[in-house]
C-alpha positions as CSV (number, residue, x, y, z in Angstrom):
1,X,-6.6,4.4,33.7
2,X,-5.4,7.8,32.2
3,X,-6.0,8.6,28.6
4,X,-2.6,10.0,28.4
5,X,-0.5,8.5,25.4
6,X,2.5,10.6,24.9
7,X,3.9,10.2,28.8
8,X,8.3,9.9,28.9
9,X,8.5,6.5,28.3
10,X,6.4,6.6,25.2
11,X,8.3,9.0,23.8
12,X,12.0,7.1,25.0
13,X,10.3,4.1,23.0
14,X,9.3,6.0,20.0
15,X,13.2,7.4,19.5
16,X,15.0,4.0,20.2
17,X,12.4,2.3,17.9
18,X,13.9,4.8,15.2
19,X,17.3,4.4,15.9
20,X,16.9,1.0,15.7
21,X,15.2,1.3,12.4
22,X,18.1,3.4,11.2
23,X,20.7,0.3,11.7
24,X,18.5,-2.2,10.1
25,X,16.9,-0.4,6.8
26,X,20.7,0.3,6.3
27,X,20.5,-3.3,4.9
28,X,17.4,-2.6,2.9
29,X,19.6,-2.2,-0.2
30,X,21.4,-5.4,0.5
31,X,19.9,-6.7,-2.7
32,X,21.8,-4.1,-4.5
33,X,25.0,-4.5,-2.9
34,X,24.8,-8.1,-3.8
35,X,23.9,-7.5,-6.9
36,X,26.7,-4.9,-7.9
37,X,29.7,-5.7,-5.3
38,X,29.2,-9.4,-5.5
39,X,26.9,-10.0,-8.5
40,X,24.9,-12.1,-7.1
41,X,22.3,-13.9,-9.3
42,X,18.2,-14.0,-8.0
43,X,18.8,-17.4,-6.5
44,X,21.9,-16.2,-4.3
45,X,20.2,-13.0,-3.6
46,X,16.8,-14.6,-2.5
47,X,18.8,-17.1,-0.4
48,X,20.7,-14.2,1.5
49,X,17.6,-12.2,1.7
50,X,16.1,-15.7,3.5
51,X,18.7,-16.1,6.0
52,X,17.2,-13.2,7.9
53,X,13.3,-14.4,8.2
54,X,14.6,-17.9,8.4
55,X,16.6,-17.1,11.6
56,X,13.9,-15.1,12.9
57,X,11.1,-18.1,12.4
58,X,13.8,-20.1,14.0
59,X,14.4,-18.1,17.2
60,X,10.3,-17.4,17.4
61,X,8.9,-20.0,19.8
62,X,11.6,-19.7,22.2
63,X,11.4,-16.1,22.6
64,X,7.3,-16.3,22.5
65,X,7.9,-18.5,25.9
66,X,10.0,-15.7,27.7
67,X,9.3,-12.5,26.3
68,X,6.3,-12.4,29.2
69,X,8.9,-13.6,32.1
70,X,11.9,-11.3,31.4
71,X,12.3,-7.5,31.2
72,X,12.1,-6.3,27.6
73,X,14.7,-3.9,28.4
74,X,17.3,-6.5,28.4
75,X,15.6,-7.9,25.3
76,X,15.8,-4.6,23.0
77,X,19.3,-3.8,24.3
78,X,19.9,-7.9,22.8
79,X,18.3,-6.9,19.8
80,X,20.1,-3.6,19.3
81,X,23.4,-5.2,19.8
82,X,23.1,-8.2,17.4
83,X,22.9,-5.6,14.9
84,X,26.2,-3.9,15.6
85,X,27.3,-7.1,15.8
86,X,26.5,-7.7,12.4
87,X,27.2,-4.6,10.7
88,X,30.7,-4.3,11.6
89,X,30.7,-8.0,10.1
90,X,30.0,-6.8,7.0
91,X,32.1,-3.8,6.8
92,X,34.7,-6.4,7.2
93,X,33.9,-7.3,3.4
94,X,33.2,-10.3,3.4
95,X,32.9,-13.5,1.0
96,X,29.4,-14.1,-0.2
97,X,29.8,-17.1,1.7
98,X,29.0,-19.2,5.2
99,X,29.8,-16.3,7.2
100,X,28.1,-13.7,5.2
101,X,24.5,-16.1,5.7
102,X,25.4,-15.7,9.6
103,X,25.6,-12.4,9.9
104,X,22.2,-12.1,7.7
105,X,20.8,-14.4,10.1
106,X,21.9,-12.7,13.3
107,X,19.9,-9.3,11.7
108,X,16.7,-11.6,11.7
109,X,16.7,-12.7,15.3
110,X,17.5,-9.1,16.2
111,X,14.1,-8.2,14.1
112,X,11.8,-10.9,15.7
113,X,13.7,-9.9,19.0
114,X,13.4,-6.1,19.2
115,X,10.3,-5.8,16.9
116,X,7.6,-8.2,19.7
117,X,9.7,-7.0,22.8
118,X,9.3,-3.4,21.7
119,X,5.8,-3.8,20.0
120,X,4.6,-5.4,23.9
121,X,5.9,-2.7,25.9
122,X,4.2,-0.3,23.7
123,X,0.9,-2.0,23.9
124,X,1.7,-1.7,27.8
125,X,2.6,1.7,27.9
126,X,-1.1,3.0,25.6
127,X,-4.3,3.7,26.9
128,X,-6.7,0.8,25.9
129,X,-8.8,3.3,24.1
130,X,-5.7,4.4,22.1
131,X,-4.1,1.3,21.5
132,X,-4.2,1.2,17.7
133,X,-2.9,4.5,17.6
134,X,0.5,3.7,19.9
135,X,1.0,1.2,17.4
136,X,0.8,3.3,14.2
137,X,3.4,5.7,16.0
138,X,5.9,3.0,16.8
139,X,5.4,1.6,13.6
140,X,5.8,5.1,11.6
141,X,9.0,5.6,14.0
142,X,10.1,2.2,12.1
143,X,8.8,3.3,8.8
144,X,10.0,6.1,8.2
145,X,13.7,5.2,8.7
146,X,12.5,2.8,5.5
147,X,13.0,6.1,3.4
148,X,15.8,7.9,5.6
149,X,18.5,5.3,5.9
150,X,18.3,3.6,2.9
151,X,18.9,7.2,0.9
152,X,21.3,7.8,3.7
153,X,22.3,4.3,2.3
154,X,22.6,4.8,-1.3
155,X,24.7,8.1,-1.5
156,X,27.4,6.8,1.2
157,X,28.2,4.0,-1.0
158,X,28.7,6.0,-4.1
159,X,30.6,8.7,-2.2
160,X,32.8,6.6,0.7
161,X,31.6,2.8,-0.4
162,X,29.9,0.0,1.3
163,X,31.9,0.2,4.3
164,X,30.7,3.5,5.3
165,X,27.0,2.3,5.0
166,X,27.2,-1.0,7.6
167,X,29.9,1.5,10.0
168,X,27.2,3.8,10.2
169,X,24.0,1.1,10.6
170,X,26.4,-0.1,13.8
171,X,26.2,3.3,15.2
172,X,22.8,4.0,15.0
173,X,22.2,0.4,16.6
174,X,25.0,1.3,19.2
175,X,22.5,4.1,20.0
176,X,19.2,2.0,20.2
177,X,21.4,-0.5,22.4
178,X,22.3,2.3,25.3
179,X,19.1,3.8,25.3
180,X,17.5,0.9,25.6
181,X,18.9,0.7,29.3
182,X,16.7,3.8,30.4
183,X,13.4,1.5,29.5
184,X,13.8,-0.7,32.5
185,X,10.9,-2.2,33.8
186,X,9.5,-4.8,35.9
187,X,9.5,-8.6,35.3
188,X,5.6,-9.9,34.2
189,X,4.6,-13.1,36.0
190,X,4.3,-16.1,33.7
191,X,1.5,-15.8,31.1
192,X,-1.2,-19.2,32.6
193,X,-2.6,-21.9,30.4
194,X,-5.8,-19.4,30.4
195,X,-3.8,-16.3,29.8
196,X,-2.7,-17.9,26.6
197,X,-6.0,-19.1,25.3
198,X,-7.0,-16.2,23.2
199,X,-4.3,-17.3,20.5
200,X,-6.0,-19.7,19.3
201,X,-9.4,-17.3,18.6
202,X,-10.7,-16.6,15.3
203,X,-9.8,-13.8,14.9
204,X,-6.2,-14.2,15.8
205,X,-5.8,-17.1,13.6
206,X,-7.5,-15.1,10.6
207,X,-4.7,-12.7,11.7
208,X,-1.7,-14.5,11.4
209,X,-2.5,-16.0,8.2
210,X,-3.1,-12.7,6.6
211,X,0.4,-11.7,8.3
212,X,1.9,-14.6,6.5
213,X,0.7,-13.2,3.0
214,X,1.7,-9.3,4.0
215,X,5.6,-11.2,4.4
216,X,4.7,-13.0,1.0
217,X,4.0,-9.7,-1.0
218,X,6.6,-7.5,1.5
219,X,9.3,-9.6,0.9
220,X,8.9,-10.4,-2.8
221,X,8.6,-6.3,-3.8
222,X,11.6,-5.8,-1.6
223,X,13.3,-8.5,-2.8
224,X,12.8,-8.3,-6.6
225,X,12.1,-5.3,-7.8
226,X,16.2,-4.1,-7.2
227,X,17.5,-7.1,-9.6
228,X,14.1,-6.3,-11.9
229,X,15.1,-2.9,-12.0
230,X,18.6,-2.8,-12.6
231,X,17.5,-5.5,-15.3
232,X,15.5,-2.9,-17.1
233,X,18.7,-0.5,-16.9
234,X,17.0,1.7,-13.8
235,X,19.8,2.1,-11.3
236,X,18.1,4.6,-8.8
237,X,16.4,2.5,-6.6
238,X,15.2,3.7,-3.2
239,X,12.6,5.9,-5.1
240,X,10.3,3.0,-3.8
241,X,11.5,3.4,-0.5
242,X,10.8,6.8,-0.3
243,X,6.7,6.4,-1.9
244,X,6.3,3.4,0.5
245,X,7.7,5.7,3.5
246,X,5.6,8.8,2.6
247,X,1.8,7.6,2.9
248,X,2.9,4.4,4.9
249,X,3.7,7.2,7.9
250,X,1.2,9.4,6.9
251,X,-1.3,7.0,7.8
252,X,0.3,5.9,11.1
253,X,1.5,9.6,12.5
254,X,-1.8,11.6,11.0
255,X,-4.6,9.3,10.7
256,X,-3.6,6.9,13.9
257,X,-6.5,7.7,15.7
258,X,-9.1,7.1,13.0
259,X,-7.4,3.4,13.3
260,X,-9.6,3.3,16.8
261,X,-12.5,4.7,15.9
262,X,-12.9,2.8,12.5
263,X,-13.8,-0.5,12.0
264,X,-10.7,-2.7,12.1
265,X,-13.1,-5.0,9.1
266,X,-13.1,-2.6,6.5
267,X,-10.0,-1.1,6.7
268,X,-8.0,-4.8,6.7
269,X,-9.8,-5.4,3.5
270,X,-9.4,-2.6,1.8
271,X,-6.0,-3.1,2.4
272,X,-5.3,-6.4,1.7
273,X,-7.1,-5.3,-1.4
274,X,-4.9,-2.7,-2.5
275,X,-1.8,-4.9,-1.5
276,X,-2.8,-7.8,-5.0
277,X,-3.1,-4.3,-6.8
278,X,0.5,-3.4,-6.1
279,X,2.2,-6.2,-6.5
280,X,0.5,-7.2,-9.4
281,X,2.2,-3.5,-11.0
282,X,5.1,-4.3,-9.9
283,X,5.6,-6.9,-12.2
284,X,5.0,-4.6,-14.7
285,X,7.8,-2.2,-13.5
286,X,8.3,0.4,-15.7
287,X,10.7,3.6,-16.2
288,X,9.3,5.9,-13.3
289,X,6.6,3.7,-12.1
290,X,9.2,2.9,-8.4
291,X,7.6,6.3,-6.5
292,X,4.5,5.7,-7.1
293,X,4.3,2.0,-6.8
294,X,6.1,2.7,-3.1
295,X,3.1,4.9,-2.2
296,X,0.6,2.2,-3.2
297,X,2.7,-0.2,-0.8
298,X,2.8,2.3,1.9
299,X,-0.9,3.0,2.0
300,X,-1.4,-1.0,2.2
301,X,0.9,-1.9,4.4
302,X,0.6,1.0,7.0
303,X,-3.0,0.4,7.0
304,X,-3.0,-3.1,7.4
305,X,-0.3,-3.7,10.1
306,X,-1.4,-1.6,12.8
307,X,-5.0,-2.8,12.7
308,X,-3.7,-7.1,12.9
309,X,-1.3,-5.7,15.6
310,X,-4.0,-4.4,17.5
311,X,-6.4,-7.4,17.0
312,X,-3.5,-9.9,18.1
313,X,-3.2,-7.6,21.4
314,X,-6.6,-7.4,22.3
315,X,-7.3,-11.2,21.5
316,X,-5.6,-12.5,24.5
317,X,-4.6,-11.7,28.2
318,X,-2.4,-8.8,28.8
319,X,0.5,-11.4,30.5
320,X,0.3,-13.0,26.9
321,X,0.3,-9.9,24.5
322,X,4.2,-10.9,24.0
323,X,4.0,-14.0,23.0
324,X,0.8,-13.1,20.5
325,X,3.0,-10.3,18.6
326,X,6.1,-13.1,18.4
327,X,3.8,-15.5,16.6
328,X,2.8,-12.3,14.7
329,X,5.8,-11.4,13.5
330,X,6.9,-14.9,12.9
331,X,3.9,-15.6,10.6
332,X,5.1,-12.5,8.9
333,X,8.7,-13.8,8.8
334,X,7.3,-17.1,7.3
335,X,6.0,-15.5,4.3
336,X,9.1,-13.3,3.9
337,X,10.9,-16.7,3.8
338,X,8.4,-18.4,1.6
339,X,8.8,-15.4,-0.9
340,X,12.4,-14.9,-1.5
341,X,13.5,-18.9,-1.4
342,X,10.6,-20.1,-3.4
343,X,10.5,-16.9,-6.1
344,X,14.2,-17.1,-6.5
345,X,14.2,-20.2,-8.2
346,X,10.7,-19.4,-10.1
347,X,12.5,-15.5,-11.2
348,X,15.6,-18.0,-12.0
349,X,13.5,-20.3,-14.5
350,X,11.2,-17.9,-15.6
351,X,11.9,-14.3,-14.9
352,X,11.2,-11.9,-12.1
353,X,7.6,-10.5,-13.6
354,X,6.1,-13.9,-13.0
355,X,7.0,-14.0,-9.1
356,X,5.0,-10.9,-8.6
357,X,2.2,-12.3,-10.7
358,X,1.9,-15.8,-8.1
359,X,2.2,-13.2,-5.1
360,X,-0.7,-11.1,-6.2
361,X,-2.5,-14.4,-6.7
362,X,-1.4,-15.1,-3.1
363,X,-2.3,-11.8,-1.6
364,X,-6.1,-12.0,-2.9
365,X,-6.4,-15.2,-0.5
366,X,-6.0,-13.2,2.3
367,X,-8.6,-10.5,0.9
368,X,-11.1,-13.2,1.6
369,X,-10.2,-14.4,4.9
370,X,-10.5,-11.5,6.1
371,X,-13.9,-10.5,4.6
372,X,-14.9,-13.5,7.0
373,X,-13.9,-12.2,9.6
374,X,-17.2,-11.5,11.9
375,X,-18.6,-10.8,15.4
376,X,-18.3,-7.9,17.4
377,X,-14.7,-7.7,18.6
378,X,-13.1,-9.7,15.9
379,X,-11.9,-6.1,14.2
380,X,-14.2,-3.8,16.1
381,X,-13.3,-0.7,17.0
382,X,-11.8,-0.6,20.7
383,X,-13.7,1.4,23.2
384,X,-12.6,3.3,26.1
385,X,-12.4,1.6,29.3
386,X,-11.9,-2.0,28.1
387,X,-9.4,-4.0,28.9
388,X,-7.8,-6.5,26.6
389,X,-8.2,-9.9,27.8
390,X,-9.0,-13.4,26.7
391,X,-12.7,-13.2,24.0
């Protein structure tokens, strides 16, 4: 197999990942919108954050049984479009109601959707001896529209209002959606009962559960720190967007390859780590303390991701690597959940410091999961000329 990582179709996947990325992070301010167009209280604002990983913990198991039987082409372009769809809901202002939880939910089956199809074809598309590095770069192409469109965000509200901001996410999703139409490929034959075996190794398992605590400190920063903020009078708030952006694509665009050649162990739990030390900060949010705290969250979470995402794909058969990043991204999904409908009732009862305080509690469980991890080719590096396949 050719060592060759950056052919035409890598690259087609890279741009429609970040045009994607563009529609969605739109709504990475939706806390703030809530909060200032609707005011929304934490309970209302967790609940509508919810809707999204709800919807995409719903929708999960059904796509993890097709995503290997249809062409992921069809599946990005589904993705893409429930996004437009969406948008254009909102710029139709309205009610923080029924209809508004809908259109939250439709943006978390278009995650879960375009997120595993496009995450597969990737791991399809990479040399086995690069694979941890094709999945930095499609997660930096992701990333760093984390930083881009929620600026973008945040200054076409206060110039031209909301409206402009969800007009403008439906475009860029628009985009993803027709491009994704050049990515055709060929229909996979159904994963086999052994094909799918490898989900239920070790290391995989180990995996998902520390995916399930990443969503349980992801979603309560993301979540809480915009009503924390704006509680402590501190109105600028994609400052953390930016920090997390910065060293979270750093590490995915110029130290991808390292991801391959270093042990997957040591760099999971140094992460893991680093990701109790941030969110145990954050509940101590201060005047100026949003930039850095974002590069703390970056380093930890663009570390972390790419090396799970590579241990879930090289865990199981190549007809199953699909379905394995679905349950993935569901586990993480499930802790997004867990965070914002749980912690908006605890930030309701007893303020939005103490949320962060129980996740940092959480994230340290995962530290030592993951310190357990062991035998060669749990988290070992991947070597050239292997082929991922059941362990």
């Amino acid at each position: 197999m050719s060592s060759r990582l950056f052919t035409p179709r890598f690259v087609l996947a890279l741009g429609l990942q970040f045009f994607f990325g563009l529609g969605f992070s739109s709504f990475l301010l939706l806390p703030k919108y809530l909060a200032e167009v609707h005011h929304a209280g934490a309970e209302s604002i967790g609940r509508m954050v919810a809707a999204g990983p709800i919807a995409s913990v719903a929708v999960m198991f059904l796509l993890a049984r097709y995503i290997d039987r249809v062409g992921r082409h069809w599946l990005l372009a589904f993705g893409s479009a429930l996004i437009v769809l969406s948008s254009l809901g909102f710029a139709a202002a309205p009610e923080l109601g029924a209809g508004m939880y809908t259109l939250r939910a439709l943006q978390g089956v278009a995650f879960t959707v375009y997120l595993s199809a496009m995450t597969s074809v990737v791991a399809d598309l990479a040399p086995p001896a690069r694979l941890g590095q094709a999945i930095a770069l499609q997660g930096a192409a992701m990333l760093s529209t984390n930083a881009i469109a929620p600026a973008i965000a945040e200054y076409a509200a206060m110039a031209f209002g909301w409206t402009s901001v969800f007009v403008g996410s439906a475009a860029f999703s628009g985009t993803a959606a027709a491009g994704s139409l050049f990515l055709h490929e060929r229909r996979e034959a159904p994963a086999s009962r052994s094909a799918t075996s490898g989900l239920l190794s070790s290391g995989y398992v180990r995996a998902v559960y520390a995916c399930v605590v990443i969503g349980v400190c992801f979603g309560t920063v993301a979540t809480f720190y915009q009503p924390l903020a704006l509680s402590l009078g501190i109105h600028e708030l994609s400052d953390l967007f930016v920090g997390y952006t910065l060293t979270a694509f750093g590490v995915r665009v110029g130290l991808s390859g390292w991801l391959d050649r270093f042990g997957r162990k040591p760099v999971a739990v140094m992460a893991a780590s680093l990701y109790v030390l941030v969110v145990f900060l954050t509940g101590s949010l201060r005047e100026g303390w949003l930039f850095p705290l974002g590069l703390g969250l970056g380093l930890a979470h663009g570390t972390l991701w790419p090396a799970l995402s590579a241990l879930a794909v090289e865990s199981v058969h190549a007809r199953a690597r699909g379905a394995a990043l679905t349950y993935l991204m569901g586990s993480f999904n499930v802790g997004m959940v867990a965070s914002t409908l749980g912690f908006g009732s605890v930030a309701s009862h007893f303020g939005y410091r103490t949320v962060f305080l129980l996740a940092a509690v959480i994230a340290a469980s995962s530290v030592a999961v993951l310190a357990g991890l062991g035998g060669p080719g749990n988290l070992a590096p991947q070597r050239l000329g292997t082929t991922p396949g059941p362990r």
